[in-house]
C-alpha positions in Angstrom: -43.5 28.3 27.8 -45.3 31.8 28.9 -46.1 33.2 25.7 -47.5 35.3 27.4 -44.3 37.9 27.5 -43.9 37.9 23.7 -47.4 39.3 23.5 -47.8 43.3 22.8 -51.0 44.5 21.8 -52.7 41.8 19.0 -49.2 40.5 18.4 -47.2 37.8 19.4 -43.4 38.0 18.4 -40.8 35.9 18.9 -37.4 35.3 17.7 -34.8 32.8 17.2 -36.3 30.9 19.8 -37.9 27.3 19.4 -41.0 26.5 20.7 -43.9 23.7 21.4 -46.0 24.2 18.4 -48.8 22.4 19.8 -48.5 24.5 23.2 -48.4 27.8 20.7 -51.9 26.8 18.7 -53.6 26.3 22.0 -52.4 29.4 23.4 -53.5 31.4 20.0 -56.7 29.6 20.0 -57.6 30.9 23.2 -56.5 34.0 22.7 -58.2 35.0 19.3 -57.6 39.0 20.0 -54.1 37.7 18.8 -54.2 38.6 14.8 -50.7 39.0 14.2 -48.1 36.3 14.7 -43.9 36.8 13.9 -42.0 33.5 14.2 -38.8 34.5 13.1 -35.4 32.4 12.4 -35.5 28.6 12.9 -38.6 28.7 14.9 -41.1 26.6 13.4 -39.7 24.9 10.2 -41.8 22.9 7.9 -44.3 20.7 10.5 -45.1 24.1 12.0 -46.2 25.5 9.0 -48.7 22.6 8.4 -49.7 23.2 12.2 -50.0 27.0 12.1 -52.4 26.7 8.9 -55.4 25.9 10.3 -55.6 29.2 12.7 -58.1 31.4 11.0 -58.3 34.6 13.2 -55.0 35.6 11.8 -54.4 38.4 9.7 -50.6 39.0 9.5 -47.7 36.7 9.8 -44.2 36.7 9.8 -42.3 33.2 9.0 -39.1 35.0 7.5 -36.4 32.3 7.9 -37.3 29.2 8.8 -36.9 27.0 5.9 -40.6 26.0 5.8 -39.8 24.8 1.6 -42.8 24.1 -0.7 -44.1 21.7 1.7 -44.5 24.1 4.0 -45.2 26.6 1.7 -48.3 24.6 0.5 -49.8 23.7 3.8 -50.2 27.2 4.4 -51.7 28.0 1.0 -54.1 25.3 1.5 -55.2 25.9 5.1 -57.8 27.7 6.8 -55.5 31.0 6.8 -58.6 33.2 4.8 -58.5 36.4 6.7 -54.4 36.8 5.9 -53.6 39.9 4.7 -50.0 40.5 5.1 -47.2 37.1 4.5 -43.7 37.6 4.7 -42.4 34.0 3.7 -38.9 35.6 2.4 -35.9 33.1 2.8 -37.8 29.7 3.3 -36.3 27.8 0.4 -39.6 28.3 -1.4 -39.1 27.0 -5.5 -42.1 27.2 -8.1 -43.9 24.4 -6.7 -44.1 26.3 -3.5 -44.6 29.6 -5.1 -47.3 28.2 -7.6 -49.3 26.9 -4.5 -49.1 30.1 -2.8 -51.0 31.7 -5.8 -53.3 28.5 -6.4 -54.5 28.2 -2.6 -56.9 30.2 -0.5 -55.1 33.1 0.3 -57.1 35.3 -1.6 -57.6 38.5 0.7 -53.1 38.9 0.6 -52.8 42.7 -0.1 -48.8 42.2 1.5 -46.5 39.5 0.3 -42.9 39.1 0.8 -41.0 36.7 -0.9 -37.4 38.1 -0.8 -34.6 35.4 -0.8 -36.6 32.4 -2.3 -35.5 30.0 -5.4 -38.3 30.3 -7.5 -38.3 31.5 -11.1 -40.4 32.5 -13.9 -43.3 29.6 -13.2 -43.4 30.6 -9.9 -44.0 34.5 -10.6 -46.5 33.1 -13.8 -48.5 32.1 -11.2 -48.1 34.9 -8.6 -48.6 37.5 -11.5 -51.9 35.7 -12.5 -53.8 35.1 -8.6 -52.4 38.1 -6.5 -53.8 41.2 -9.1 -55.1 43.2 -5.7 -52.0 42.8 -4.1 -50.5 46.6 -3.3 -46.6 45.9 -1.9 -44.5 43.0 -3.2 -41.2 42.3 -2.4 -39.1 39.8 -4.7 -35.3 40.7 -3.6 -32.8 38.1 -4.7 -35.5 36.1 -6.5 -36.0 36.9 -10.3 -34.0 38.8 -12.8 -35.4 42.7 -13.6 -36.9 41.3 -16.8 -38.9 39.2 -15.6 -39.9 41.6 -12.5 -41.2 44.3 -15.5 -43.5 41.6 -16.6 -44.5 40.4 -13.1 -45.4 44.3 -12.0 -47.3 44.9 -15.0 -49.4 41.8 -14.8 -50.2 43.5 -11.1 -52.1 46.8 -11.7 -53.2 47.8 -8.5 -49.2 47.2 -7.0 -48.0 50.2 -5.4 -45.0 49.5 -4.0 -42.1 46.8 -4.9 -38.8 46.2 -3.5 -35.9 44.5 -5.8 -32.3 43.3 -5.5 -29.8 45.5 -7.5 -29.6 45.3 -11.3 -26.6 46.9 -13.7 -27.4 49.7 -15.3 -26.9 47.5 -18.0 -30.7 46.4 -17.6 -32.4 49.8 -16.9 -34.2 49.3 -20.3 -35.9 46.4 -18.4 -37.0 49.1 -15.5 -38.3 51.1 -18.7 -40.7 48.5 -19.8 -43.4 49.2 -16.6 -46.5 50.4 -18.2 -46.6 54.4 -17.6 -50.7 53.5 -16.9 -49.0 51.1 -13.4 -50.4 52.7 -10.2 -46.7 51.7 -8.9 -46.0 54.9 -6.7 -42.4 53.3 -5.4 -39.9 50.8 -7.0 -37.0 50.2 -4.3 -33.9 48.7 -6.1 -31.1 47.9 -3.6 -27.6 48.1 -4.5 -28.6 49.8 -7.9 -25.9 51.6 -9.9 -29.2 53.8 -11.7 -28.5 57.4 -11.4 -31.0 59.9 -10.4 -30.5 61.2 -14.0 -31.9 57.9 -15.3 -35.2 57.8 -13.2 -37.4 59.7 -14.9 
């Protein structure tokens, strides 16, 4: 395969596309200039994960559906991935075990995580809350309940930006529980029924 043509810049990108993972790490490992890698939609799954973990000139990467699980999930948090910055891991099947090893590995320097469209609950964001405190943007969409999102972004004081699923009105007094001291500058709830009369 010429991976060649999904390279732009320091990115490689490709899409719904399946690939040799072993031809892809030596490729990437003679090409260090390549820090960003996007390997989106039933591209990798699982065994690519454990593969991919080891490649420590990366700094951003994109797995977003590929139902890599908490096996997959773990492999990366214990790999060599120390210079990560930006994960998007959202709808991979992850559960708490997956999420707890996420916050428990070595990826320590994550200022970026997405985790939109996962199945873990409150252990998973216990951990999360506890080992990402410099992350800045978090995106939990279709994960956890609002309640437990107020706790999560509070445990988080440098978060600046999060993006939710829609909640009912109904919960708003949730929303209201974010410390007024947060340095959270934008809260993104899709497919809210909150009124601009309720944001304050």
């Amino acid at each position: 395969m010429n991976f060649s043509k999904y390279v732009k810049n320091n990115a490689l990108r490709i899409f719904a596309t399946k690939v040799d993972i072993n031809e892809l790490i030596a490729f990437l490992q003679s090409n260090t200039c390549i820090t960003k890698l996007s390997l989106q939609c039933f591209v990798i799954g699982k065994e690519g994960a454990k593969a991919l973990a080891s490649l420590t000139h990366l700094t951003e990467l994109n797995f977003r559906v590929n139902n890599i699980g908490d096996e997959g999930a773990k492999a990366l948090a214990n790999g060599n991935l120390k210079n990560l910055t930006k994960l998007n891991l959202s709808c991979n099947r992850i559960g708490d075990k997956g999420a707890k090893a996420l916050a428990e590995g070595n990826l320590k320097n994550l200022t970026r995580l997405d985790l939109s469209g996962n199945d873990f609950g409150e252990d998973g964001k216990e951990a999360l809350s506890h080992n990402f405190k410099d992350s800045t943007f978090i995106n939990l969409s279709y994960v956890i309940s609002i309640d437990i999102q107020s706790k999560f972004m509070n445990a988080l004081a440098d978060l600046q930006e999060v993006i939710d699923s829609g909640q009912p009105s109904s919960e708003l007094s949730e929303v209201q529980q974010i410390s007024p001291s947060h340095s959270l500058s934008s809260l993104h709830s899709n497919d809210s029924d909150i009124s601009s009369s309720q944001c304050r």
